[in-house]
VEXDREN-2710 file (C-alpha; in Angstrom, 1 decimal):
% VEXDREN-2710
k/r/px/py/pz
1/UNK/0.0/0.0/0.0
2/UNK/1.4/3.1/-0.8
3/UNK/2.9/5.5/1.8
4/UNK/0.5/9.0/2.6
5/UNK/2.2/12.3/1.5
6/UNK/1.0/14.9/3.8
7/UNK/0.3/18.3/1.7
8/UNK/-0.7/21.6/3.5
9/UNK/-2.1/21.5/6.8
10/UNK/-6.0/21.2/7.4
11/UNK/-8.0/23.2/9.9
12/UNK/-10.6/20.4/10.6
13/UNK/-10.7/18.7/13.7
14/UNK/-9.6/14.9/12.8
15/UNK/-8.7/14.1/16.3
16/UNK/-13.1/13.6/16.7
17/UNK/-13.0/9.5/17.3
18/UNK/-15.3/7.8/15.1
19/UNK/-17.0/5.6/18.1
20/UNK/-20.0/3.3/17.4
21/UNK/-22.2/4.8/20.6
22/UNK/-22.5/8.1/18.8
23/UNK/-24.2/6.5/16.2
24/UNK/-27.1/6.0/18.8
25/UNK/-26.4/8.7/20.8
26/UNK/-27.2/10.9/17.8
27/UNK/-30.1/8.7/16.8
28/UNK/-31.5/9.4/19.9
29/UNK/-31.4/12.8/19.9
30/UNK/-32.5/13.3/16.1
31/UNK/-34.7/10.7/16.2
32/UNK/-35.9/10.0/19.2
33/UNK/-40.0/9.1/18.6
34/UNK/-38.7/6.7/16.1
35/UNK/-39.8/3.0/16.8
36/UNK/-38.1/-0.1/17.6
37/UNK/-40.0/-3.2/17.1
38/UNK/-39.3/-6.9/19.0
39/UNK/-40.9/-9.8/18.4
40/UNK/-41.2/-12.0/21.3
41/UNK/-41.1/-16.0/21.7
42/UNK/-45.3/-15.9/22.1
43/UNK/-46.0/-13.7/19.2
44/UNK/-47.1/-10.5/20.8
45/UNK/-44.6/-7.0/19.9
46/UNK/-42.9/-5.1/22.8
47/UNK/-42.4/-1.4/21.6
48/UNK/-39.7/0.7/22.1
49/UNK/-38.6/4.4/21.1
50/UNK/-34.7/5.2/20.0
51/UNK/-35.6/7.2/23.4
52/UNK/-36.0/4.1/25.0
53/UNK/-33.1/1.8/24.2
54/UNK/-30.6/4.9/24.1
55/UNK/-31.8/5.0/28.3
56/UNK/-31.2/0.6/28.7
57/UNK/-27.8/0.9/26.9
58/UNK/-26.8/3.6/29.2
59/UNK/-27.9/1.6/31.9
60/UNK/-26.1/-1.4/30.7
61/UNK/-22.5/0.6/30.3
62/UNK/-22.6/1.5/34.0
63/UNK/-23.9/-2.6/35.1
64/UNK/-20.9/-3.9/32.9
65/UNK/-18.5/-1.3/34.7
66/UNK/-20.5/-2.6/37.9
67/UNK/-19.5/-6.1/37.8
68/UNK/-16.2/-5.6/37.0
69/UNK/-15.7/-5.1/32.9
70/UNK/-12.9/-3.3/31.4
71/UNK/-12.6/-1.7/28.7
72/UNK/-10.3/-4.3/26.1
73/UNK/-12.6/-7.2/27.8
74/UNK/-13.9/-9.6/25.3
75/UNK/-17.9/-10.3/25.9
76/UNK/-19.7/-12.9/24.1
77/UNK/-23.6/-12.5/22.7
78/UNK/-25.5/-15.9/22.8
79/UNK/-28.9/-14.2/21.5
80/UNK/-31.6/-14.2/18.8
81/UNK/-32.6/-11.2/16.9
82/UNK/-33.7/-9.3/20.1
83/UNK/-34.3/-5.8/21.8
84/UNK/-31.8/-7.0/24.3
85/UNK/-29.2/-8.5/21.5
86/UNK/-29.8/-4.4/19.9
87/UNK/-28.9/-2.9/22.8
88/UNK/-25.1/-5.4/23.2
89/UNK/-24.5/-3.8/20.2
90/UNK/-24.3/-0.4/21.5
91/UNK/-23.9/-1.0/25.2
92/UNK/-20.8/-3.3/25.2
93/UNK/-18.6/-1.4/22.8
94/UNK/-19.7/1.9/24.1
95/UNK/-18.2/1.2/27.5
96/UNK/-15.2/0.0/26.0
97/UNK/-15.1/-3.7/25.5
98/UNK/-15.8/-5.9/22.6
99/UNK/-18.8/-6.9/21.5
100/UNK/-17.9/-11.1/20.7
101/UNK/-20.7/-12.3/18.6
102/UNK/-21.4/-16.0/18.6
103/UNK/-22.8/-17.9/15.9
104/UNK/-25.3/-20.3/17.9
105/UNK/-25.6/-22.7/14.7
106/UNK/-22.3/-24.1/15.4
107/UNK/-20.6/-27.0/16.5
108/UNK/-19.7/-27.0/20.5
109/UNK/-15.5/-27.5/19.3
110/UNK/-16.3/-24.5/17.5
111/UNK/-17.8/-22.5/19.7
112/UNK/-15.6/-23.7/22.7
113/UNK/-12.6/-22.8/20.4
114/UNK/-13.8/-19.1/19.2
115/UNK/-14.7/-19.1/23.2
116/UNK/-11.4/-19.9/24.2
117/UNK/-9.4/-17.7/21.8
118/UNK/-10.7/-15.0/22.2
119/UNK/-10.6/-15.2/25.7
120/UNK/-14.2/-14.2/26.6
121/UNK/-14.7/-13.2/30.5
122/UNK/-18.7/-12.5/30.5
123/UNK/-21.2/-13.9/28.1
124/UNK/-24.6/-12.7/28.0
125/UNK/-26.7/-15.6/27.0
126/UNK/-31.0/-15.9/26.3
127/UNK/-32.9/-18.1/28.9
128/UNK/-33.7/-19.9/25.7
129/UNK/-29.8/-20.7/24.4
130/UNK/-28.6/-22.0/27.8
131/UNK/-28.3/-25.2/26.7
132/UNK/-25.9/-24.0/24.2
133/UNK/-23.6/-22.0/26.8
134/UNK/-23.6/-25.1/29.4
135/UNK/-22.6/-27.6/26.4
136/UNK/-19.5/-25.7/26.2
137/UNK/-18.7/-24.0/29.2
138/UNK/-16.5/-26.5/31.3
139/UNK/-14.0/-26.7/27.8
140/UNK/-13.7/-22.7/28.2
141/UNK/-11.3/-21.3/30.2
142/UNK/-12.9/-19.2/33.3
143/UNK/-15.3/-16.9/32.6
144/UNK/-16.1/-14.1/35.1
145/UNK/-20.2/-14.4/34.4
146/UNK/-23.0/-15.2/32.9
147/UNK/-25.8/-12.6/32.2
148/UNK/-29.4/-14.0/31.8
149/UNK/-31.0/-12.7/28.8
150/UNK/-34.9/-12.9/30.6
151/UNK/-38.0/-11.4/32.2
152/UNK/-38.1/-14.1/35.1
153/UNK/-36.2/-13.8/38.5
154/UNK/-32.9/-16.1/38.2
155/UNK/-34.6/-18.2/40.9
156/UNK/-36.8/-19.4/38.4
157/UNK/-33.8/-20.3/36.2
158/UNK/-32.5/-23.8/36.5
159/UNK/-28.5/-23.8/34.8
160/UNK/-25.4/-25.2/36.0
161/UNK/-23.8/-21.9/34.8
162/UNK/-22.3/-19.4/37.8
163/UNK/-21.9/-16.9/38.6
164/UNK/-24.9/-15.5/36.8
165/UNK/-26.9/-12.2/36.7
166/UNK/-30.1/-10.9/35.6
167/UNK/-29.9/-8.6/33.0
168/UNK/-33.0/-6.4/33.7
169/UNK/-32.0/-6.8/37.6
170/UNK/-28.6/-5.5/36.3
171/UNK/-30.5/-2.2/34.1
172/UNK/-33.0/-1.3/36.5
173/UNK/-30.3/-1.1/39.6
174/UNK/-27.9/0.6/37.7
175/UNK/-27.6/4.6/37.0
176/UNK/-29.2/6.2/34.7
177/UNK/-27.3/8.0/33.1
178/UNK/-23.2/7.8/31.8
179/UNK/-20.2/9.5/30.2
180/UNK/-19.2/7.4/27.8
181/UNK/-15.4/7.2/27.6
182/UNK/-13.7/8.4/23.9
183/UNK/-12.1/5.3/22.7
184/UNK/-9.2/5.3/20.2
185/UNK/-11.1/4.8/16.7
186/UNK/-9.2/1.5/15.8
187/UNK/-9.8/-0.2/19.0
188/UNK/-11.5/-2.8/18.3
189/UNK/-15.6/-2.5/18.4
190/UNK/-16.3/-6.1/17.7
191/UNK/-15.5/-9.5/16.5
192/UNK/-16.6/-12.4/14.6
193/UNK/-15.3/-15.7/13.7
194/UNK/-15.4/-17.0/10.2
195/UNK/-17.2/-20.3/9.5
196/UNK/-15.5/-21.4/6.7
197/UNK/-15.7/-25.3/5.6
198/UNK/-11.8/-25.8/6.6
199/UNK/-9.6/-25.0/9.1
200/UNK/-10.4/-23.6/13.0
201/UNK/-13.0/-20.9/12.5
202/UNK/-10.3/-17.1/12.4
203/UNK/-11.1/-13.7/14.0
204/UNK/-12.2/-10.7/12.7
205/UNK/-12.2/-7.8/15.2
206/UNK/-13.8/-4.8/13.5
207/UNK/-13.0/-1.3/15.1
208/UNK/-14.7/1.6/15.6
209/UNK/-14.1/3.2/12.6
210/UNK/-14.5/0.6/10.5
211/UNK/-18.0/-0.3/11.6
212/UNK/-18.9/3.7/12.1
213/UNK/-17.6/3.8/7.9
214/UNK/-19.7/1.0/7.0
215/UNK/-23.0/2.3/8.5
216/UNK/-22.1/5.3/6.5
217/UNK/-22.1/3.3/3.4
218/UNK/-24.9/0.9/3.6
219/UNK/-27.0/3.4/4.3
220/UNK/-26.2/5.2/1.4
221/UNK/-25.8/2.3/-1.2
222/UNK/-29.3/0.3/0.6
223/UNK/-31.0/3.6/-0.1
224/UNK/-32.5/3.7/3.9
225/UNK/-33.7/6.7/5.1
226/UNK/-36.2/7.7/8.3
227/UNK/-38.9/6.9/6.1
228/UNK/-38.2/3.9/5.7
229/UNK/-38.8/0.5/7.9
230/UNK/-36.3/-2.2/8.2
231/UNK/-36.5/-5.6/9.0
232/UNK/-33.2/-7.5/10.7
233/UNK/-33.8/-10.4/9.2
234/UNK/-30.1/-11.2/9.2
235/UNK/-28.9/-12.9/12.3
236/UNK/-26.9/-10.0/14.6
237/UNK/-24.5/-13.1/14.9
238/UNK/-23.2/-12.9/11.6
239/UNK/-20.7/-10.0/10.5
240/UNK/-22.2/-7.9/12.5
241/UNK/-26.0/-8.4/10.9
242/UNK/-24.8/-6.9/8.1
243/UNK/-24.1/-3.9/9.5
244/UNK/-27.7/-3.4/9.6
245/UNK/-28.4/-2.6/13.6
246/UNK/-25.5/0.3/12.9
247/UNK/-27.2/1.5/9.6
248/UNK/-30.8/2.0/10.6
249/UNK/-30.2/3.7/13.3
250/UNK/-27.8/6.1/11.8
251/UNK/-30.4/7.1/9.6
252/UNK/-33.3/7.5/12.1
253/UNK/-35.1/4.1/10.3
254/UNK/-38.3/2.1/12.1
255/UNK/-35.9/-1.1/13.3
256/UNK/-37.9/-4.2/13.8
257/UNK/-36.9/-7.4/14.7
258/UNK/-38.4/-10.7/14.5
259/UNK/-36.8/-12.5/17.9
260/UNK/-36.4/-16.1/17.5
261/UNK/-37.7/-17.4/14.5
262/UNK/-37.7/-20.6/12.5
263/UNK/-38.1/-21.2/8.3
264/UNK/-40.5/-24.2/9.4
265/UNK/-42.6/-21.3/10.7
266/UNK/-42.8/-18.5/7.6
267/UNK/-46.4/-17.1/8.8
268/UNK/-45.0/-15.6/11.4
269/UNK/-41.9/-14.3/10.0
270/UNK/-43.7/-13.1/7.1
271/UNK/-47.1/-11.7/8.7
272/UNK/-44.6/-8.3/10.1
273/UNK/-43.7/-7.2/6.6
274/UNK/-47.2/-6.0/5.8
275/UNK/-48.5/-5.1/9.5
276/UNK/-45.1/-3.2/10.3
277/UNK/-44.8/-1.8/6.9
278/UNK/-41.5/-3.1/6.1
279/UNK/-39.8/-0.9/2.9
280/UNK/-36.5/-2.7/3.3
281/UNK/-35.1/-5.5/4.8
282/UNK/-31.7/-8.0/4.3
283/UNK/-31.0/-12.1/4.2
284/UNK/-29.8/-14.9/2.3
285/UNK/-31.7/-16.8/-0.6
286/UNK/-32.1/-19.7/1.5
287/UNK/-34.2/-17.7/3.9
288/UNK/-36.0/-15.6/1.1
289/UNK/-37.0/-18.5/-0.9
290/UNK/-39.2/-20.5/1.9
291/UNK/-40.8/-16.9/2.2
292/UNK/-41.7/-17.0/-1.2
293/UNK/-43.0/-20.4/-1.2
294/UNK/-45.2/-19.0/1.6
295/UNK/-46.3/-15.9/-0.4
296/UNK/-47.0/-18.6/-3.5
297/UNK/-49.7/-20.4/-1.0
298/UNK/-51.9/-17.2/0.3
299/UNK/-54.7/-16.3/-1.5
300/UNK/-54.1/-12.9/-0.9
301/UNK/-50.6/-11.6/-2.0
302/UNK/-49.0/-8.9/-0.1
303/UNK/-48.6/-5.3/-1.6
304/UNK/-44.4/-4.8/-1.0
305/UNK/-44.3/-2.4/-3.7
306/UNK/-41.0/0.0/-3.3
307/UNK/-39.6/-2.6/-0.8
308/UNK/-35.9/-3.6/-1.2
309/UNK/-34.6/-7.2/-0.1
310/UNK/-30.9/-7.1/0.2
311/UNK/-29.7/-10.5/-0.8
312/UNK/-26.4/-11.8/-0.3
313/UNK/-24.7/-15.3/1.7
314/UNK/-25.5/-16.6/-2.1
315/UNK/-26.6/-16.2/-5.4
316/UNK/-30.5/-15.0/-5.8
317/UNK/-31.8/-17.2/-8.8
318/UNK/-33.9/-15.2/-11.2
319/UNK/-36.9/-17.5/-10.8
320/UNK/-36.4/-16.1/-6.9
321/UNK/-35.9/-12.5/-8.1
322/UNK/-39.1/-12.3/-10.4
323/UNK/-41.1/-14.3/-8.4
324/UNK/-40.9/-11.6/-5.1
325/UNK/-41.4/-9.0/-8.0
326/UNK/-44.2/-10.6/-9.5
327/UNK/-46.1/-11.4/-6.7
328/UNK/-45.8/-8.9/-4.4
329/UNK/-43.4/-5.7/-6.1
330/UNK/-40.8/-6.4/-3.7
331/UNK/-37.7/-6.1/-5.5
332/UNK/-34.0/-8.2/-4.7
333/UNK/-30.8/-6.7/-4.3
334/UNK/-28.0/-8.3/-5.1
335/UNK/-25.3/-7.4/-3.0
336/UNK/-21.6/-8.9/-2.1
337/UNK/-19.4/-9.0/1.0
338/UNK/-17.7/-11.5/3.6
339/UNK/-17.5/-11.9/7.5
340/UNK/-13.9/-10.0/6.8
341/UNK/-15.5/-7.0/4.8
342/UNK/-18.2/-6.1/7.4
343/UNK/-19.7/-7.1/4.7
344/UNK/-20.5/-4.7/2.2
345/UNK/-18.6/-4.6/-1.2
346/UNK/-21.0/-4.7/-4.0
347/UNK/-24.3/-3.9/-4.6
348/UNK/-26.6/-4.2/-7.7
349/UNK/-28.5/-1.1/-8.8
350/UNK/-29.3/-0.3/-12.3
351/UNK/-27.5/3.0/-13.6
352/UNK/-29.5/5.0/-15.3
353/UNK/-28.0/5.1/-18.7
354/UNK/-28.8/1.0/-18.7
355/UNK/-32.1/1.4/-17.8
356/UNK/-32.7/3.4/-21.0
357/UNK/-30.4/0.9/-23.0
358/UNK/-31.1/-2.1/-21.8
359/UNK/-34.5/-4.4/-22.6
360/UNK/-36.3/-6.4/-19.8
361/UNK/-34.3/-10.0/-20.5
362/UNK/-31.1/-7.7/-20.5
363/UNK/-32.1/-5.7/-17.1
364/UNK/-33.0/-9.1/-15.2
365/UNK/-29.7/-11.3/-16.3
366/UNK/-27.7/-7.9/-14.9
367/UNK/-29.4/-8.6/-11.7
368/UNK/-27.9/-11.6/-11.6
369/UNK/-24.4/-9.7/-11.1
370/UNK/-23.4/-9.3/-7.6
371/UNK/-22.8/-5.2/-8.4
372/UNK/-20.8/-2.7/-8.4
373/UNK/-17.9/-2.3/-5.3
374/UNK/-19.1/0.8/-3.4
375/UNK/-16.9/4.0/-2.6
376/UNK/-14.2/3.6/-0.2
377/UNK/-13.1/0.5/-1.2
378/UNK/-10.1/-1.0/-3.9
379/UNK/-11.7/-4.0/-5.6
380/UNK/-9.7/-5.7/-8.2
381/UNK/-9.2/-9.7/-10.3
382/UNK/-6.4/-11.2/-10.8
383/UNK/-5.0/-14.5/-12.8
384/UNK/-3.1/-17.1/-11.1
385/UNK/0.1/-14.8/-11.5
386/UNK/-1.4/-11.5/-9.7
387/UNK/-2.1/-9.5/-12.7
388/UNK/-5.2/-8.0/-13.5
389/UNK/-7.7/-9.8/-15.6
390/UNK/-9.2/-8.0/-18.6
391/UNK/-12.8/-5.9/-17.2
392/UNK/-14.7/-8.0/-20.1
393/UNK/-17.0/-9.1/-18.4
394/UNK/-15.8/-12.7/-19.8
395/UNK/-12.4/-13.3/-18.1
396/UNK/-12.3/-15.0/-14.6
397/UNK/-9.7/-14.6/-11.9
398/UNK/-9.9/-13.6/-7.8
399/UNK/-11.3/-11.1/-6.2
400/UNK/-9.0/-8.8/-4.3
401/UNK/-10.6/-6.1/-1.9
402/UNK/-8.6/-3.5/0.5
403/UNK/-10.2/-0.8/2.3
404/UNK/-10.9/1.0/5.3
405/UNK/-13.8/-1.9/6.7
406/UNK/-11.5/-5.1/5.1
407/UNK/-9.9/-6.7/7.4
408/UNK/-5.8/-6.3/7.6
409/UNK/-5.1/-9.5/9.0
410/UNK/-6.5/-12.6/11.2
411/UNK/-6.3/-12.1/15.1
412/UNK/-3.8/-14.9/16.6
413/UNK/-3.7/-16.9/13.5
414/UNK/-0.1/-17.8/12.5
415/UNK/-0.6/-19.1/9.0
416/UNK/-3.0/-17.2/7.5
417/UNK/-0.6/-14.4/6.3
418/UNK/-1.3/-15.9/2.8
419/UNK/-4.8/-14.6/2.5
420/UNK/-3.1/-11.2/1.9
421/UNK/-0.8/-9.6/-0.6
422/UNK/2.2/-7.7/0.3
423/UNK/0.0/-4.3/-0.8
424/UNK/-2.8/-4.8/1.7
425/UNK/-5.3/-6.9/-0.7
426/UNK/-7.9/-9.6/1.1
427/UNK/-7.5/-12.7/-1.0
428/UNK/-11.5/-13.5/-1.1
429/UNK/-11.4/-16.9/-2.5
430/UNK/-13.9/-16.1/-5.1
431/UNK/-13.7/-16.5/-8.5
432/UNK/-15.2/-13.3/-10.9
433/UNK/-15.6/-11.2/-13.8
434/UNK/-16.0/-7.7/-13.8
435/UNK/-17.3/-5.7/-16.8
436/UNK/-17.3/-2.4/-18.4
437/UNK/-19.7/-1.0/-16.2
438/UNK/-17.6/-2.1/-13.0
439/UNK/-20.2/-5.0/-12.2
440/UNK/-18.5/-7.7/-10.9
441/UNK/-20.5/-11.5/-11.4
442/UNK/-19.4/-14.0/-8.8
443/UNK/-18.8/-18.0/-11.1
444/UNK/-17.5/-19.5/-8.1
445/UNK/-15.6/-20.3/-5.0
446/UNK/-12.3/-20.5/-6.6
447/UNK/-12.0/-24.1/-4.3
448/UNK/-15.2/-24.6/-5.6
449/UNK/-14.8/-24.2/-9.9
450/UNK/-15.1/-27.6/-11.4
451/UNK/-12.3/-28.7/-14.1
452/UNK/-13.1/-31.3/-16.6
453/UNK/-11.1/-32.3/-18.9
454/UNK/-9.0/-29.1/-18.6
455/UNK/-12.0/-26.7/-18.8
456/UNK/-13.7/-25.1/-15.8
457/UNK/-17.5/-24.8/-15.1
458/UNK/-19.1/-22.4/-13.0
459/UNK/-21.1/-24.4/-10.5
460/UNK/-23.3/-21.2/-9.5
461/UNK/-24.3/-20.4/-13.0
462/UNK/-25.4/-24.2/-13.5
463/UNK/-27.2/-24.2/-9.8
464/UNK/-29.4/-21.2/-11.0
465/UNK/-30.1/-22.2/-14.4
466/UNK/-31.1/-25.7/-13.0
467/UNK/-33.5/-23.6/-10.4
468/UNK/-35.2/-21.7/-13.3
469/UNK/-36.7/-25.4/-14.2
470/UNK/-40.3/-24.7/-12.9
471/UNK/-40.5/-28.0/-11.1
472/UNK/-37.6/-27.2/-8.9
473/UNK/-37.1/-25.7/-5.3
474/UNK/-33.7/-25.5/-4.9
475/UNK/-30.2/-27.0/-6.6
476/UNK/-26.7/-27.7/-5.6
477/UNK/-23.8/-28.4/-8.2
478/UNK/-20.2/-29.6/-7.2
479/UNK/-17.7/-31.0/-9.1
480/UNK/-16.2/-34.6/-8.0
481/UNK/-13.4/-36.7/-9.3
482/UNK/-14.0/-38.1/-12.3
483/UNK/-11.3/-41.3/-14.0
484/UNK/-11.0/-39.6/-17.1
485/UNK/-12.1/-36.1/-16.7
486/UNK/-10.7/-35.1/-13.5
487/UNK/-13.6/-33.9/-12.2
488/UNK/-17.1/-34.1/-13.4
489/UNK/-20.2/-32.1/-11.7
490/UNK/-23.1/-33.6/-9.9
491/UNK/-26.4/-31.8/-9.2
492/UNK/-28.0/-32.2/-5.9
493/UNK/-31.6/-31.2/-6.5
494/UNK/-35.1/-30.8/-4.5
495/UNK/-37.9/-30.8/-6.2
496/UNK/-41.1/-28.7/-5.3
497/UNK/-43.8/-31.5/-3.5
498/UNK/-46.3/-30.7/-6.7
499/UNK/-43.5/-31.6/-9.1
500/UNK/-42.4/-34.6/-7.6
501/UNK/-42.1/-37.8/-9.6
502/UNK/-43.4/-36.1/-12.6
503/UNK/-39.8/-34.6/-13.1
504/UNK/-36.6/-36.6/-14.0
505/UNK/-33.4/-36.6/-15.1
506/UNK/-33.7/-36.2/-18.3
507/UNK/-35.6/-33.3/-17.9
508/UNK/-33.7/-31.6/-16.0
509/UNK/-30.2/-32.2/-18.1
510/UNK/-32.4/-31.3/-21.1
511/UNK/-33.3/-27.9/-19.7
512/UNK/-29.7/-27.2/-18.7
513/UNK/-28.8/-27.9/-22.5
514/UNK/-30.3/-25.1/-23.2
515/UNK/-27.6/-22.8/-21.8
516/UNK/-25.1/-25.2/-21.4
517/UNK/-22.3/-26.9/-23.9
518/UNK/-22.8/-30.9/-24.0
519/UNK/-19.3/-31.7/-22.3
520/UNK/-20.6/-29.6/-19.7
521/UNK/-23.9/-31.3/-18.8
522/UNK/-23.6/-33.5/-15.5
523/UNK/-24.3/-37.1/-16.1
524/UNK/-24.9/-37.6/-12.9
525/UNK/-28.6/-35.5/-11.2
526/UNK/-29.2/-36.6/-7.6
527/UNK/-33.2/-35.8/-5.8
528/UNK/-33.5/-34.9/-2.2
529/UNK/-35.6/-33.5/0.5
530/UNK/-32.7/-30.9/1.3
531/UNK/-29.5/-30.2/0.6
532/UNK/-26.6/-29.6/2.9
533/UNK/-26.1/-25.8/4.1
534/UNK/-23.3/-24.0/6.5
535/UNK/-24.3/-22.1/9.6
536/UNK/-25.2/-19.0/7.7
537/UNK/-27.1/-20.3/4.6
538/UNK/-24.3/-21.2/1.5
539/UNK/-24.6/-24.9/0.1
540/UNK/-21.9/-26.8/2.3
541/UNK/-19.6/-28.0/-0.8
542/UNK/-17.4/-30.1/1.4
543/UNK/-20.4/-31.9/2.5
544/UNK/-22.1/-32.7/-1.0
545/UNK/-18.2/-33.5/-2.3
546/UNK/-18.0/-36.4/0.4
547/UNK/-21.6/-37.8/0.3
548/UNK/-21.1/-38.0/-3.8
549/UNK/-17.6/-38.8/-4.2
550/UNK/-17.6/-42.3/-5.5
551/UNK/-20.9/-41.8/-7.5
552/UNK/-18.5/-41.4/-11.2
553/UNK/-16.7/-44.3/-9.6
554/UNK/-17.2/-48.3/-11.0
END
């Protein structure tokens, strides 16, 4: 990375600390009437002002200082999307420790390990989820508390964890009111763990300035203002909910979030986008897609029109995209980031100049592009050898992103140097095209690009094109080792219940012909009830590659 030159001397005050708890602080003087929305276990809606949960999160900076936090102190989040999880985000950081966000989907090595390393001494932790913390808590080393995310008195809680507190006992005794202490913009705000396929999951500690930068941005690239209404659909676990809790409130939006919820249940997920007027809102396909099969069943479709989904975690399939679009005027954004980006990088809006030039088949296969890399950040592909691909929208090669909310480097993870160049650059581990226009289309994991008989095949553009078959739900494609072609692909697919045994193999390698060369085709087309899936919602590859690996074999 090039070294600053420092020209003539400016007269504005850059010693102000970007901190995260201004973000609120502001929002609650600006804002204050504005509502917060959370969904409890039983269905019914507490109801909060920005008034409200700026009071509880000074309350909570003075009980953490009261039981003994410091500020450096890691502090784990076991927690749904709550009012309580809302006000960690602000509470923790803005009395100086970190706020340690723990993916509750998985494993208990995992989870004792991320634990463990980063050396957690409270963890708050939902009446519900306490299962989860005593699982793990005699392979962590000792941790200070426990504080019990509930509206019952702790003698009505049965656990084996100690010491614990009550949290709302903790609030109400504490004072009122708090001077927050200015912390050094790059201390660290708060951290998550990766939860990639291989390896011990790695840290990402965010600071201040990073996550303060990246509100900044996704309000501006999501198009959010205080008119709108969002709904954290995204679990706060993960990258920090997409910068979503930090976002909203910076721009004064409605906030509402849906507590504990489960995709076997989409009635009651779905029933708060049309009785809390939801304009905007942010999740994975494999969470959008059970939404729309919901949406497919009611009589009575829902009036989203103006409503933005950000998608991300995977590809959107355009039989997902028009289907919200046609049914309801919701309309998907595709957008592009990682746990180590915060996580925005791309988003996909139509420029202007292409909406005049483009027709309707032209405009929808552009949505399939992951975007456009917003200000602030350098986003460049590169071959094998490090040099940049041709922007042609036809020539692959990995993505490289830098910037002021990329991560530098891994916390306490010798060996992972080699996910960075020498100039700063995150090595994403995608593989992608960028065109003229700057819109960058993700073909694959570069792990995860099948070669065949020296050619590669994009495994995402052959999973969507399989999904735009009307008979199926959802499709996986990997490539496994082949005796002659090295590797050959396989397609994991699910069919929808009404399509089932009236759709076959043939049919669905004859409707990939359509798009795709013969030596391409798979010879191989597999039908399940479900197909493997990480923590956060991406088709587990490693998974499908083990079940299937023989299946070319004999």
């Amino acid at each position: 990375m090039l070294k600053p030159i420092m020209g003539f001397p400016a007269t504005s005050q850059d010693n102000y600390q970007l901190n995260v708890i201004n973000i609120l602080r502001h929002a609650a003087r600006s804002f204050g009437r504005q509502e917060v929305v959370s969904i409890k276990l039983d269905g019914t809606k507490l109801r909060f002002s920005y008034n409200d949960v700026y009071d509880r999160v000074k309350r909570l900076g003075n009980a953490l200082t009261g039981i003994g936090a410091q500020a450096g102190d890691r502090i784990g989040v076991i927690d749904w999307n709550s009012h309580r999880h809302l006000e960690c985000y602000y509470g923790i950081p803005g009395m100086g420790a970190v706020l340690l966000l723990v993916n509750i989907r998985l494993s208990p090595v995992d989870l004792s390990f991320i634990l463990n390393h980063a050396e957690a001494k409270y963890i708050f932790v939902d009446e519900t989820l306490i299962p989860i913390a005593e699982m793990v808590a005699d392979q962590c080393k000792p941790i200070k508390g426990y504080i019990i995310l509930t509206d019952k008195d702790l003698s009505e809680i049965k656990t084996k964890l100690s010491p614990i507190y009550s949290y709302e006992k903790l609030l109400q005794e504490a004072e009122p009111d708090i001077t927050w202490p200015v912390m050094d913009e790059k201390s660290a705000y708060g951290a998550c763990y990766t939860t990639g396929t291989t390896g011990r999951p790695k840290g990402v500690y965010y600071s201040h300035r990073d996550v303060y930068l990246h509100a900044l941005s996704i309000g501006t690239n999501a198009e959010i203002s205080c008119r709108d209404c969002f709904y954290q659909l995204v679990p706060m676990f993960h990258a920090l909910g997409w910068g979503m809790p930090h976002a909203a409130f910076l721009v004064g939006a409605k906030f509402v979030l849906p507590g504990m919820y489960n995709i076997a249940d989409l009635g009651s997920l779905a029933e708060p986008l049309v009785s809390e007027g939801v304009t905007a809102t942010a999740g994975a396909p494999a969470l959008f897609m059970p939404m729309l099969e919901y949406i497919r069943k009611l009589d009575k479709k829902p009036d989203l029109t103006g409503a933005r989904f950000l998608s991300g975690a995977s590809e959107p399939s355009l039989t997902l995209m028009k289907g919200f679009y046609e049914m309801t005027k919701a309309e998907i954004v595709h957008a592009y980031g990682a746990t180590e980006t915060t996580p925005l990088v791309t988003i996909n809006r139509l420029k202007p100049w292409l909406e005049k030039e483009l027709n309707d088949e032209q405009k929808w296969d552009l949505k399939r592009k992951q975007g456009y890399p917003v200000v602030g950040l350098d986003v460049k592909i590169v071959d094998h050898l490090g040099n940049k691909v041709p922007q042609d929208g036809k020539t692959p090669g990995e993505i490289l992103i830098r910037g002021p909310w990329i991560t530098g480097k891994y916390y306490n993870a010798p060996g992972s140097e080699s996910s960075f160049t020498e100039n700063g650059y995150w090595k994403s581990g995608d593989a992608g095209t960028m065109d003229a226009e700057g819109y960058i289309k993700i073909t694959d994991r570069v792990k995860d690009l099948i070669k065949s008989g020296g050619e590669w095949i994009s495994s995402v553009d052959m999973e969507n094109e399989t999904m735009s078959h009307p008979g199926v739900l959802e499709a996986a494609v990997t490539g496994v080792a082949h005796p002659k072609w090295e590797e050959r692909p396989v397609a994991l697919v699910v069919l929808r219940p009404e399509a089932k045994d009236k759709v076959s193999k043939e049919d669905i390698i004859a409707h990939l012909a359509k798009k795709f060369a013969k030596w391409q085709l798979p010879e191989k087309v597999v039908f399940a009830d479900a197909i493997p899936k990480t923590s956060v919602g991406k088709f587990d590859k490693k998974v499908i590659r083990e079940q299937y690996k023989d299946i070319y074999k004999g």
